[in-house]
N, C-alpha and C positions, 0 to 999 in steps of 0.2 A: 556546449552544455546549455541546456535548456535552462530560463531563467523564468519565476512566474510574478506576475504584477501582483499589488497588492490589492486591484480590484479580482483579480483573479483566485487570490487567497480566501478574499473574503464572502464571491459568490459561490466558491464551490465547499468552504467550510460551511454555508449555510447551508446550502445543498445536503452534504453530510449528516449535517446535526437536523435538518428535519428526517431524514431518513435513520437515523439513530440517537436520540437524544444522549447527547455531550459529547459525542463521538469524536469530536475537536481534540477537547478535551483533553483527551488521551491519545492522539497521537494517529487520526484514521488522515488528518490530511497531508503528516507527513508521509505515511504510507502510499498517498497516491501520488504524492512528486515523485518521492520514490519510486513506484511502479513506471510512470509516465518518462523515468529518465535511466531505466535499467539496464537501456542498452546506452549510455553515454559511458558507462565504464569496459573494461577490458580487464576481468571476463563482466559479461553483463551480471547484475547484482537482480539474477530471476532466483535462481535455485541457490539456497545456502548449502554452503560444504558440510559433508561429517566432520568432525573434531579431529577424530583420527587420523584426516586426509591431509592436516597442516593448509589445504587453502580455506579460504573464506567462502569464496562464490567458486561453484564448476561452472568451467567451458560448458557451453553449447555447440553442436552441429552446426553445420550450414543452413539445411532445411527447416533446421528447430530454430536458429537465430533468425532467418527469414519471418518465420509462422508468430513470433512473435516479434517483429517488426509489423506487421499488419496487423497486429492485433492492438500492439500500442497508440498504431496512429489510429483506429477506429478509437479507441477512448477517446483521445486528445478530443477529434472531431465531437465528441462525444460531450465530453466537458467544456469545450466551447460553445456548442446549444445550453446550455446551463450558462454560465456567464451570460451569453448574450441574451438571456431569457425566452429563447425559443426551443428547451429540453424535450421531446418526444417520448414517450412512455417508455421507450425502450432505455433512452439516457438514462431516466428515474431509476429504471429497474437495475440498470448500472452502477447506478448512483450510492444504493441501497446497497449491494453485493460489496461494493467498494469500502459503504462505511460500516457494514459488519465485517469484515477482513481485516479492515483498518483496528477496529476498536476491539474483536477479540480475537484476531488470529496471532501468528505467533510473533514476540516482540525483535524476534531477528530481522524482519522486514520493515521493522519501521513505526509499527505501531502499537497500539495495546502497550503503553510505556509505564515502564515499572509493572507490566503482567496487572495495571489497572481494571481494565476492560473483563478478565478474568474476576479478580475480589469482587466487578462490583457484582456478577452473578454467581459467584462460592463456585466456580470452577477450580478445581484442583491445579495446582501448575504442576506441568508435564517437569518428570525426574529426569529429562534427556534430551542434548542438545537436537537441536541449534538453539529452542527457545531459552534456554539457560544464558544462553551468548548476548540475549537482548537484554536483560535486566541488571540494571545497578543492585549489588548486592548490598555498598556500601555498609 
């Protein structure tokens, strides 16, 4: 299992929250561990399950678990130019897509917690999982 330092937390939260302000915040940098360690489980935690399905995460294919093995370690590399402070326009642009995903995509994945990301722009929250699965209703 992939473990990240806490300088590591701390350059690519900043990373994040300049490319989204607060984006921390609410939960964009757990959504990149997460992304970054989605094949560490079985099934990998890429695709949320329907409701109906009783699992959580679907299997992936061979070809489709491959395609996204190279895609995760092109981030990695990716967010290690960021840490070490030599990010490439393309990292940033990375960077950017990660912390809007992070901060308003759906909170099944990790981020946007408590559907934050959503109130703070009056987005509607969606009437149908998975995103229902991410929010404490308490």
């Amino acid at each position: 299992m992939t473990q990240f330092t806490d300088l590591w937390r701390e350059k690519v939260g900043e990373a994040l929250d300049a490319a989204v302000d607060g984006a921390s915040a609410i939960g964009a940098l757990e959504y990149v561990e997460r992304l970054l360690t989605a094949l560490d489980s079985e099934p990998p935690k890429i695709w949320r399950a329907p409701a109906s399905s009783g699992a959580e995460w679907l299997e992936l294919g061979p070809w489709e678990k491959h395609a996204w093995k190279l895609r995760i370690e092109q981030w990695r590399e990716g967010y290690d130019r960021v840490v070490a402070g030599n990010a490439t326009k393309a990292d940033l642009a990375m960077v950017h897509e990660h912390a809007c995903e992070g901060a308003y995509g759906d909170p099944a994945y990790g981020g946007n917690q408590g559907g934050q990301g959503w109130q703070r722009i009056k987005f509607p929250e969606p009437d149908y999982p998975p995103s229902r699965m991410g929010i404490d209703r308490g």
